[in-house]
N, C-alpha and C positions, 0 to 999 in steps of 0.2 A: 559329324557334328551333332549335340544336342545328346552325345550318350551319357555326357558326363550330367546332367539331368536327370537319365532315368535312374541312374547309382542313388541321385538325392531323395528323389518320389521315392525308390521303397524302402529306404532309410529312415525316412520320416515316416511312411508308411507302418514299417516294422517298429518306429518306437512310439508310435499310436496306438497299437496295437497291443506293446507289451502295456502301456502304462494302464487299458484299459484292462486287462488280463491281471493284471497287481493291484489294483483297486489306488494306487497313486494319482492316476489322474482325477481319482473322485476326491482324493484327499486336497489334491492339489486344488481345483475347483473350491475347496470346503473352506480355506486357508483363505483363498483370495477375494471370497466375497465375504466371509467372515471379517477380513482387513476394510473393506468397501461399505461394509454395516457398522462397523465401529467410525470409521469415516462420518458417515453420514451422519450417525446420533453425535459425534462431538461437534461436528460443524451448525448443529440445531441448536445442542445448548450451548452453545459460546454464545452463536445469534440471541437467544430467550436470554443470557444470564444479561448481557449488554441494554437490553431493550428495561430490564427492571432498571426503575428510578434510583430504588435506595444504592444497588451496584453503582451505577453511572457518577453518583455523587462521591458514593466514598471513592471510586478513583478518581476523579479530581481530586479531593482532599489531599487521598494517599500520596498523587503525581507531586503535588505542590511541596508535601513536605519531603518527600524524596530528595527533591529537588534543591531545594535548602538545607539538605544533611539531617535533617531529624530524623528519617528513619530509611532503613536502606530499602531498595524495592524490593527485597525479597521480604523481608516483614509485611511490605505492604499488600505483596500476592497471597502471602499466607492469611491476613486478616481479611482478605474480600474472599479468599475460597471459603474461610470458615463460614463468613456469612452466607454465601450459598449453600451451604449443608446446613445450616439450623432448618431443624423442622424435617429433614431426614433422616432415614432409619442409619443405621451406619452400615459401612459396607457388609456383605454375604462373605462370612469364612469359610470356604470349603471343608467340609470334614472329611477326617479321616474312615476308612474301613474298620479301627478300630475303635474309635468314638463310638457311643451309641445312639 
C-alpha cells in the first residue's frame, strides 16, 4: 500500500524540476502575478472612478435615460469612460524595432 504515492511524489517531483530547469516555472510565476497586478490596479480604479462626484452623477443621468430609451447603455458607458480619460495622456503605443 501507498506505492502508488511514491509514483506521484517523483512525478511531481520530476516536473518541478523540469519546469525549473526550462525557466517556465519563472514564466509561469511572471504570468500569474502579472494577471494579480493588473487585478489589483483595475479593482482601485473602478473604486477612485465610483467615489468622483461628477462620475456618480452622470450615471445616474445616463441610467435614467437608458432606461427610457433615449440612449442605449453602451452610449452611456462610452460617455462616462470618456470622461474619465479627459485630462489623460492617451494610451503608450508600443513601437516597433523598426520605428526610430
Amino acid at each position: 500500500e501507498g506505492r502508488g504515492l511514491d509514483e506521484v511524489r517523483e512525478r511531481l517531483e520530476a516536473h518541478r524540476a523540469y519546469l525549473s530547469a526550462s525557466g517556465e516555472g519563472r514564466e509561469r510565476r511572471h504570468r500569474k502575478l502579472e494577471q494579480r497586478i493588473r487585478h489589483l490596479v483595475e479593482e482601485s480604479l473602478l473604486a477612485e472612478a465610483w467615489l468622483r462626484p461628477d462620475l456618480a452623477r452622470l450615471l445616474a443621468e445616463r441610467s435614467r435615460e437608458a432606461a427610457d430609451g433615449s440612449i442605449t447603455p453602451y452610449e452611456a458607458a462610452t460617455e462616462i469612460l470618456e470622461r474619465t480619460r479627459e485630462g489623460c495622456p492617451p494610451p503608450h503605443k508600443a513601437r516597433s524595432n523598426h520605428e526610430p
